[in-house]
C-alpha positions as CSV (number, residue, x, y, z in Angstrom):
1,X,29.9,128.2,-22.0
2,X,31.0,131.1,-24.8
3,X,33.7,131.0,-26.9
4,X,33.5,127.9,-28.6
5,X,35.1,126.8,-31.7
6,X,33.4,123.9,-32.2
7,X,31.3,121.8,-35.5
8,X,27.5,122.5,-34.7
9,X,27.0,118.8,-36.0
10,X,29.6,117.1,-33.0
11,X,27.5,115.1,-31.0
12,X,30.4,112.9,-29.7
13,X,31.3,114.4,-26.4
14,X,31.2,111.4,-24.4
15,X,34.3,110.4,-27.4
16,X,36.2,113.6,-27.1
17,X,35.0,116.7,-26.4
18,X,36.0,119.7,-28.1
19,X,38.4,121.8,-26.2
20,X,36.6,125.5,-25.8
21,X,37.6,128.6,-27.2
22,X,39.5,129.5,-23.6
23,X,41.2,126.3,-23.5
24,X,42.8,126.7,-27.0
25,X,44.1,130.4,-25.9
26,X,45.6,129.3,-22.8
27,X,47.7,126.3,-24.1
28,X,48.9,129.1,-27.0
29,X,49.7,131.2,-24.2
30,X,51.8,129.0,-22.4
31,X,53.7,127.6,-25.2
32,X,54.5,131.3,-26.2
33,X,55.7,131.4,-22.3
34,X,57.7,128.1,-22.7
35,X,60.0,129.5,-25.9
36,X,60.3,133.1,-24.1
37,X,62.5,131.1,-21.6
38,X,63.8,133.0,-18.8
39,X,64.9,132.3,-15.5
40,X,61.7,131.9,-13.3
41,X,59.5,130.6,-17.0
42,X,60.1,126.9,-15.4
43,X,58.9,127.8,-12.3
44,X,56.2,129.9,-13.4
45,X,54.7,127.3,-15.7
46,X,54.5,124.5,-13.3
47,X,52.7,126.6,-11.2
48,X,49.6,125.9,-13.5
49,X,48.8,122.5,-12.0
50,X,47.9,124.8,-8.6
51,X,45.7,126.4,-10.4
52,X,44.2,123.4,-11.3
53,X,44.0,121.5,-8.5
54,X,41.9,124.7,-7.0
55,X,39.8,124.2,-10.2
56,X,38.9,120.8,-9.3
57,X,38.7,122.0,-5.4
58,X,35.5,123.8,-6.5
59,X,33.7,121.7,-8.6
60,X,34.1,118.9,-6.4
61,X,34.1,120.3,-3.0
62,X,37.1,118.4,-2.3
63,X,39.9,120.7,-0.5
64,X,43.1,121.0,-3.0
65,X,45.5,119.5,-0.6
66,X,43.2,116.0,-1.2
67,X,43.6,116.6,-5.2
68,X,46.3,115.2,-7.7
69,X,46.8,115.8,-11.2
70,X,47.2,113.1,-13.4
71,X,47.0,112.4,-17.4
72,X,43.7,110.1,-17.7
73,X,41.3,108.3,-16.1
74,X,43.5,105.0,-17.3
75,X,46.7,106.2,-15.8
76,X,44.7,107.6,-12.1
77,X,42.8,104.1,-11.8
78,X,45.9,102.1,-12.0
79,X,47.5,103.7,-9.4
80,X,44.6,103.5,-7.3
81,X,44.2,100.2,-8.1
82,X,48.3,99.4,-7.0
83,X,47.7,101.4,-4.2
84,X,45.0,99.2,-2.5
85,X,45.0,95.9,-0.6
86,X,42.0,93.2,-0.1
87,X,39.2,92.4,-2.3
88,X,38.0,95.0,-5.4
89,X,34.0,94.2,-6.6
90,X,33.8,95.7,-9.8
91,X,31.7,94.9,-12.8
92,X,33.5,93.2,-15.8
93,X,31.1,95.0,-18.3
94,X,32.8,98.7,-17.2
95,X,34.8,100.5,-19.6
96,X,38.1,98.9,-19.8
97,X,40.0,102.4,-18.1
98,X,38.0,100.2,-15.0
99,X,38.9,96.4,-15.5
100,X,42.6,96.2,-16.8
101,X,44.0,98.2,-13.5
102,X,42.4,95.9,-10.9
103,X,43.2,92.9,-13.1
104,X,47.2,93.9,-13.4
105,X,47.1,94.8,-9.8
106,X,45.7,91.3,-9.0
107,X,48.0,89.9,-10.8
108,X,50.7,91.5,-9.4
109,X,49.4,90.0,-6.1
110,X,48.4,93.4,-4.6
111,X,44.7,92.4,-4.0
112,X,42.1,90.1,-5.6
113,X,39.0,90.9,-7.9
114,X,35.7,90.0,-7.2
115,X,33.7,90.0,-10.2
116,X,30.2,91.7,-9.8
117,X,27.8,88.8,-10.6
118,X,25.9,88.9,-14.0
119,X,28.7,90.9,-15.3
120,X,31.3,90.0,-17.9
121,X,28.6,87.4,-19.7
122,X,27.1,90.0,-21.8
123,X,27.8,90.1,-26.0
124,X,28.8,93.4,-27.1
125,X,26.2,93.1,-30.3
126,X,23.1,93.2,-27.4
127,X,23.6,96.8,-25.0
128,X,20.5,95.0,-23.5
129,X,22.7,92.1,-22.3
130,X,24.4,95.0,-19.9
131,X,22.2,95.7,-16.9
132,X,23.4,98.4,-14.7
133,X,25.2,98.7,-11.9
134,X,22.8,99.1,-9.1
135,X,23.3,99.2,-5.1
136,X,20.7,96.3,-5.1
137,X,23.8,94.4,-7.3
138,X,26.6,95.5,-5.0
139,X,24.7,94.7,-1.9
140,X,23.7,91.3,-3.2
141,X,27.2,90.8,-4.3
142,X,29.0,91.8,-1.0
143,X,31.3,89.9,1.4
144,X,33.2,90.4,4.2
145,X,36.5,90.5,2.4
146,X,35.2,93.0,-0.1
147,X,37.0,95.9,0.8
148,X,36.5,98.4,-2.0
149,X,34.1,99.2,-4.3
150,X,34.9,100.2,-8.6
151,X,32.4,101.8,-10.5
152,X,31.7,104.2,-13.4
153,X,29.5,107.0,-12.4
154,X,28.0,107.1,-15.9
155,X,27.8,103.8,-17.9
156,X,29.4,104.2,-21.3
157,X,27.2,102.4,-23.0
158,X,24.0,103.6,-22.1
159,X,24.7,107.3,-20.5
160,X,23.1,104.6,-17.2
161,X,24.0,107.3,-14.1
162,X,24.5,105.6,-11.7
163,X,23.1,106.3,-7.5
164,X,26.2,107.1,-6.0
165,X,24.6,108.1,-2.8
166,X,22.8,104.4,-2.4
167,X,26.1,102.6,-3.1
168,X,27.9,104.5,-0.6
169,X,24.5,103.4,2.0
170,X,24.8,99.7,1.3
171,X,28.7,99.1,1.1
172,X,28.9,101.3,4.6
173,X,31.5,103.2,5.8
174,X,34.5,101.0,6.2
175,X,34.8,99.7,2.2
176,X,36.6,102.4,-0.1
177,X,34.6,103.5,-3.2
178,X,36.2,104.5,-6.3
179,X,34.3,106.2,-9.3
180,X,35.4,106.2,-12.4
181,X,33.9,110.0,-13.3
182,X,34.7,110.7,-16.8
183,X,31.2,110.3,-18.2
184,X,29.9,112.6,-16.0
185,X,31.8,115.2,-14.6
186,X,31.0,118.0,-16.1
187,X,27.8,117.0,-17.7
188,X,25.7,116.6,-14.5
189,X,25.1,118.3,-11.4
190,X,25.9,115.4,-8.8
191,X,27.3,114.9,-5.1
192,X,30.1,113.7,-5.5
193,X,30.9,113.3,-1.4
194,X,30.2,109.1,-1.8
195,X,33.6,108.5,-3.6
196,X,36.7,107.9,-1.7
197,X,38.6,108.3,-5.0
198,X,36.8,110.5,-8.2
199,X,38.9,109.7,-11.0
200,X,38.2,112.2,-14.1
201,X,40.2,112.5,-17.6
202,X,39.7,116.0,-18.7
203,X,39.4,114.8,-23.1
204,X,35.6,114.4,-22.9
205,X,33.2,116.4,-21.0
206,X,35.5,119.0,-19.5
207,X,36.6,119.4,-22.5
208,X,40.3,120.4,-21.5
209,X,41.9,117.9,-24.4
210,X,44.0,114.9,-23.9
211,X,46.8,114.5,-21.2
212,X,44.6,115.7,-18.8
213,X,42.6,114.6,-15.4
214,X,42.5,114.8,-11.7
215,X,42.3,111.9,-8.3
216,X,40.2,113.5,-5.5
217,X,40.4,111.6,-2.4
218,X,37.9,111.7,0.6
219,X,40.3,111.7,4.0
220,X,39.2,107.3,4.3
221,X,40.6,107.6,0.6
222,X,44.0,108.9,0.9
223,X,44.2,106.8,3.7
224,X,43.9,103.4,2.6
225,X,45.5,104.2,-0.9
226,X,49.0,103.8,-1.3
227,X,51.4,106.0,-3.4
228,X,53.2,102.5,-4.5
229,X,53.2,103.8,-8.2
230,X,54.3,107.3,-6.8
231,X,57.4,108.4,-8.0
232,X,60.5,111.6,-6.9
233,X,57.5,114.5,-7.9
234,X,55.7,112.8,-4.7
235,X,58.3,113.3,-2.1
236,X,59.6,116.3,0.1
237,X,63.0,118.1,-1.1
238,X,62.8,117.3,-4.7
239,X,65.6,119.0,-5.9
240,X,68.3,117.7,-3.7
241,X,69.6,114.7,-5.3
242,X,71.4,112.9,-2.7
243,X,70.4,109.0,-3.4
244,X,67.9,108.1,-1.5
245,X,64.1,107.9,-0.9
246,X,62.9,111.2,0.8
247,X,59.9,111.4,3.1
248,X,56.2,111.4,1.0
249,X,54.5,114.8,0.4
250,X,51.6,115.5,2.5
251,X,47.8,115.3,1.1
252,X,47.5,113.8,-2.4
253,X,50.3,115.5,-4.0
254,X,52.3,111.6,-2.2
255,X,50.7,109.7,-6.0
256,X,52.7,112.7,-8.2
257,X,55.3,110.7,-10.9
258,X,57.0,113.3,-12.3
259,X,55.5,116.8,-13.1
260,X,53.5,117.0,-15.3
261,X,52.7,119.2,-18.8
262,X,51.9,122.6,-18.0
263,X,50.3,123.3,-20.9
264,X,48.1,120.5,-19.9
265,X,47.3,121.7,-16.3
266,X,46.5,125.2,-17.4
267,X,44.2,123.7,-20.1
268,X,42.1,121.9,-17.0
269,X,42.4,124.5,-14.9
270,X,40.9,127.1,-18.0
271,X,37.7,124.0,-18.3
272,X,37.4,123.7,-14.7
273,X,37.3,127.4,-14.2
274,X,34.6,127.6,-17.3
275,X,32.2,125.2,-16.2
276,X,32.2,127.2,-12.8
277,X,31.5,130.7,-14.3
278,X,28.7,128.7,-16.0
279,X,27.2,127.1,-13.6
280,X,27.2,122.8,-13.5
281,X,23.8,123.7,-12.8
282,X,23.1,125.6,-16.2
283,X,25.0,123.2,-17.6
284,X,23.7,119.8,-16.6
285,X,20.1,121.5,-17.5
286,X,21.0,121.8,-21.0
287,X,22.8,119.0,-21.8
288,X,19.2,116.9,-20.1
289,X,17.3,119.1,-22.3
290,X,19.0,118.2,-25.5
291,X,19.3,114.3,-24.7
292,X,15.4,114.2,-24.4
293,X,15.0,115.5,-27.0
294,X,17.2,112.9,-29.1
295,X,15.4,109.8,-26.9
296,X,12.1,111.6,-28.5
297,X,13.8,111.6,-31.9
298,X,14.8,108.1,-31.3
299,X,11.5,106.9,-30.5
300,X,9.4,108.3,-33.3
301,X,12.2,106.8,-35.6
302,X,10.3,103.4,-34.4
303,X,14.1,102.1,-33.0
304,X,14.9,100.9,-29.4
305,X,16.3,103.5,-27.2
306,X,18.7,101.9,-24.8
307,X,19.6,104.6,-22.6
308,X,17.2,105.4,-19.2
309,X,13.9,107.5,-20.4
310,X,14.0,108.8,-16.7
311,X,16.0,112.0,-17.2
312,X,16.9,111.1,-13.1
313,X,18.8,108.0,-14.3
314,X,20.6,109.6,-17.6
315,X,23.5,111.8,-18.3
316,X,24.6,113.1,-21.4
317,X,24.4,109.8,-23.5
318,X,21.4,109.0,-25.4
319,X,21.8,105.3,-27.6
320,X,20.1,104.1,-30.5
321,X,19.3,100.3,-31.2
322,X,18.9,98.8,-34.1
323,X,18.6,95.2,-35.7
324,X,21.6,93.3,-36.1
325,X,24.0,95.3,-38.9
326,X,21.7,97.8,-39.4
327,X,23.4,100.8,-37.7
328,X,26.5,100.3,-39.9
329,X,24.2,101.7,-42.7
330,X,22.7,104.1,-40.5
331,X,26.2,106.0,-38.9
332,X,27.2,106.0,-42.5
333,X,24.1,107.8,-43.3
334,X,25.0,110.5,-40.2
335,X,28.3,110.7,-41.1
336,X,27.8,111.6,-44.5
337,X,25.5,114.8,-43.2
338,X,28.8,115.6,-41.3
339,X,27.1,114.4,-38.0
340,X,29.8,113.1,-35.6
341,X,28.5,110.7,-33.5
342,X,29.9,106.9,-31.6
343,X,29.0,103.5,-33.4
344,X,29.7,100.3,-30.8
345,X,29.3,97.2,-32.9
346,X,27.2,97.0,-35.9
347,X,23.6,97.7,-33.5
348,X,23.8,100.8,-32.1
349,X,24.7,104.9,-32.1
350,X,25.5,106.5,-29.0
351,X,24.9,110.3,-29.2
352,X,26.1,112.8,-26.8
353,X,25.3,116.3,-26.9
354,X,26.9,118.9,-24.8
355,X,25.0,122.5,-23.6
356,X,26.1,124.6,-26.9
357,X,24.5,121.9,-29.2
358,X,22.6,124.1,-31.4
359,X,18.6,122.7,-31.7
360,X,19.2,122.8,-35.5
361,X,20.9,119.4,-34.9
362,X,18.8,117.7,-33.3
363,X,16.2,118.4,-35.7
364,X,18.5,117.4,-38.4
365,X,19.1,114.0,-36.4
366,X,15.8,113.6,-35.9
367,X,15.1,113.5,-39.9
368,X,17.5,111.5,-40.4
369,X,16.7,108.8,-37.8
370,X,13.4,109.0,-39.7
371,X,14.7,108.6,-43.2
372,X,16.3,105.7,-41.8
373,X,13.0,103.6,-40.1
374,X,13.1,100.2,-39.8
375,X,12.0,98.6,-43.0
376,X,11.9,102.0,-45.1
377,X,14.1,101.7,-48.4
378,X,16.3,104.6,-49.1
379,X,19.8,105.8,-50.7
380,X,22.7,106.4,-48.8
């Protein structure tokens, strides 16, 4: 991906990533656009979320009339989560973008939540207290009124990838599977044909910047889900304003609230349509490469790595453990060589490189990691 504008030293992607070169001209573009005015300049500027919604079309092999635009993972999840009846299993230890929705749509008595066994017990100063989400947990943990499925394709806490394709086996054909995809699309080469719903904000691997994101549907998908949070920009004859509650939209285009920022559509669309020149392929390659490389930084530092070692079983995210209140010291230490990377609690560093990280950096992480060994004394 060319064109980038970003600090060689970021290695915080699965945070924020850094909006490409591309992305920044596009938004400029269209705010130029916006002030020219004009006539057709409303009409013309909307039309970005079109080329969006092909954007996502290709990367997902979803077809565009199953794709809606929305402005986060948070803000897609809840209204797949109001949309949907029954019983939700979902781990309590996903990111909370994936526990708050199902939870206010329980309580709003529009289905019930089945917590995913083992989960929800686990002490944020111990990653190791988190054990994945496997289909050997889901299939253990299934009932007959369990009628959909919540999970994160990548764990956020350990870059844990998680087998899509074996979830879909053991919960069958009948249960509806959302994925929570933010951790991973656009970082990995997957199939991404299990989920009935892929949710994706476009802030951190796309790299589109905030307000940003997209709901692809299988056909079981926008089926069972209901546009109940869907609003006027999801029904026929928008413009005539006449009182009442016109007939929904067909395809996925139904779960539309208002319209939404063109500036943010055509900065998706600009990612989207980067990552495809690219290659996810090219991509996904590089960004592996590079998080080896910090797990075999991470080991010769003598610290725990809590991400997967099998390169199969990890995306983009690559953790360091350390001894209670020792990575406070340690991110300081980073932070002050202008390194950007995640601390969660006072153990542990997440890093997450993206396919421009220079090899420079890593090398530079690595001696710091190694300045910093357990029981060696040394200045911040």
């Amino acid at each position: 991906m060319d064109g980038m504008l970003e600090d060689p030293w970021y290695l915080n992607h699965a945070r924020y990533g850094l909006p490409t070169r591309a992305v920044a001209d596009t938004v400029q573009a269209l705010v130029a656009a916006a002030m020219r005015g004009g006539p057709t300049a409303s009409t013309e500027l909307h039309g970005e979320h079109l080329r969006a919604r092909d954007g996502v079309a290709r990367l997902t092999g979803v077809p565009a009339e199953r794709v809606a635009l929305t402005t986060s993972t948070s803000q897609g999840l809840v209204q797949v989560a109001f949309g949907l009846r029954g019983e939700v299993l979902v781990s309590l230890d996903e990111f909370p973008a994936n526990v708050y929705p199902w939870r206010r749509a329980e309580a709003a008595g529009r289905l019930r939540v089945r917590a995913l066994p083992g989960s929800g017990t686990g002490s944020d100063s111990n990653a190791g207290s988190f054990p994945p989400v496997t289909p050997e947990r889901i299939a253990d943990a299934l009932t007959p009124a369990v009628s959909v499925v919540a999970v994160s394709a990548v764990d956020f806490r350990t870059g844990y990838r998680a087998d899509l394709a074996g979830i879909r086996e053991v919960i069958g054909a009948d249960r509806v599977l959302v994925v929570d995809g933010i951790q991973g699309f656009g970082a990995i080469d997957a199939d991404w044909s299990p989920a009935d719903v892929l949710v994706v904000g476009g802030q951190k691997w796309l790299r589109a910047g905030w307000g940003s994101g997209f709901m692809a549907f299988s056909e079981r998908g926008l089926a069972r889900v209901e546009p109940t949070l869907g609003s006027w920009a999801g029904a026929e004859d928008q413009a005539r304003y006449d009182g009442t509650i016109h007939p929904l939209l067909e395809g996925a285009e139904r779960h539309a609230v208002t319209n939404l920022s063109p500036f943010t559509s055509g900065a998706l669309a600009t990612a989207l349509e980067g990552i495809a020149a690219t290659g996810i392929g090219a991509i996904s390659v590089q960004i592996a490469s590079t998080a080896g490389r910090l797990a075999d930084a991470i080991d010769a530092a003598g610290l725990a790595l809590l991400s997967p070692r099998s390169p199969a079983e990890r995306a983009g995210i690559v953790v360091a453990g350390y001894p209670a209140g020792q990575a406070i010291e340690a991110h300081a230490r980073l932070v002050a060589a202008g390194i950007t990377v995640t601390l969660h609690g006072d153990d542990r560093i997440r890093f997450s490189p993206h396919s421009t990280t220079p090899d420079e950096t890593v090398d530079r992480v690595a001696e710091l990691l190694e300045i910093g060994r357990i029981g060696a004394t040394y200045p911040l």
